[in-house]
C-alpha positions, 0 to 999 in steps of 0.5 A: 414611444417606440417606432418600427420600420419593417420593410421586405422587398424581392431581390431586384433581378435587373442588375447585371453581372459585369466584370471590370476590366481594367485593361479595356475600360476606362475609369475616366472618360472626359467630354471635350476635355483642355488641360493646361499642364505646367514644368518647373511652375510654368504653363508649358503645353495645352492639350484639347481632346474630343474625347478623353479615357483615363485607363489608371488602373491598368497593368501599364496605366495611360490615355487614349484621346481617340476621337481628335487630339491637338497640342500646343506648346508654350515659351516663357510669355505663353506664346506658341511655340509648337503645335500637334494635330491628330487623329488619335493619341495615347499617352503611357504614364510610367514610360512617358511616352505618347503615341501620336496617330493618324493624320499627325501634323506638327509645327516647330517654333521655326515653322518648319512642318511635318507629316506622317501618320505616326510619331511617338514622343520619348519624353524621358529621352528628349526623342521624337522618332518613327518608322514610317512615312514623313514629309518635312517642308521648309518653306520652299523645301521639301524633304519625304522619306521613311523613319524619323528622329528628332529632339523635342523640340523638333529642330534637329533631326533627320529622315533614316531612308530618305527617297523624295523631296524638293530642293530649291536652287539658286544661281551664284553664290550664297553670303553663307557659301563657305567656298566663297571668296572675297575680293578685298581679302586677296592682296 
């Protein structure tokens, strides 16, 4: 027995000529996307985007969380620590650096809460720093100035030009007032 399939057909001309570039367009994109991301074996951080566009084969491969961007960050029992909220985020894989943009608003594991528009997050330097606008509020304290540098965690840090903020004060002295003196250690 022999069989034959012949067939003949024309060029299918809806196909359109398009060019990937690397650079603009994602190899990934991920809808709704929550990762858990692990150090040493642990479960350190949680991330939830949006939206979620993998840009791996570009010059400098990251990625963009361009529509919302939220962060958590975890102790040894799971418990959060820290939090980031924002608009936008990118993260460069190489430098491992993240960009943190539009209405950033992070938590520490003291409660103490920042603002700013921008941050960016230098996890090879253990730095989080900006140049712009911040507002930092400590229960009733309030600190506001322009650039920021911080560790990590967010619990030492300084305001480079500061310009405005609230101080609470109170009368007599404090137990912690170094200047204090005590009255049964004068004899």
């Amino acid at each position: 027995m022999f069989l034959f399939i012949g067939s003949c057909g024309k060029k299918d001309e809806n196909l359109i000529n398009m060019k990937f570039d690397p650079e603009t367009m994602p190899s990934m994109v991920t809808d709704s996307a929550v990762q858990l991301i692990s150090d040493s074996g642990r479960t350190r951080y949680k991330i939830a985007a949006n939206v979620w566009e993998v840009y791996d084969k570009a010059k400098e491969p990251f990625s963009y969380f361009p529509k919302g961007f939220y962060l958590e960050r975890f102790d040894d029992r799971f418990n959060v620590e820290a939090t980031v909220i924002a608009d936008t985020a990118w993260h460069y894989n190489a430098k491992s650096l993240w960009r943190i943009k539009g209405n950033v608003e992070v938590k520490n594991m003291q409660g103490h809460e920042f603002k700013s528009d921008e941050l960016f997050w230098d996890q090879k330097t253990a730095k989080i720093y900006s140049d712009k606008y911040i507002e930092i509020k400590r229960g009733a304290l309030e600190l506001k100035g322009y650039g920021f540098e911080s560790n990590q965690q967010m619990t030492d840090y300084r305001i480079m030009r500061p310009h405005d903020g609230k101080l609470p004060f109170e009368e007599g002295p404090d137990a912690t007032d170094s200047l204090q003196l005590q009255s049964d250690s004068v004899q």
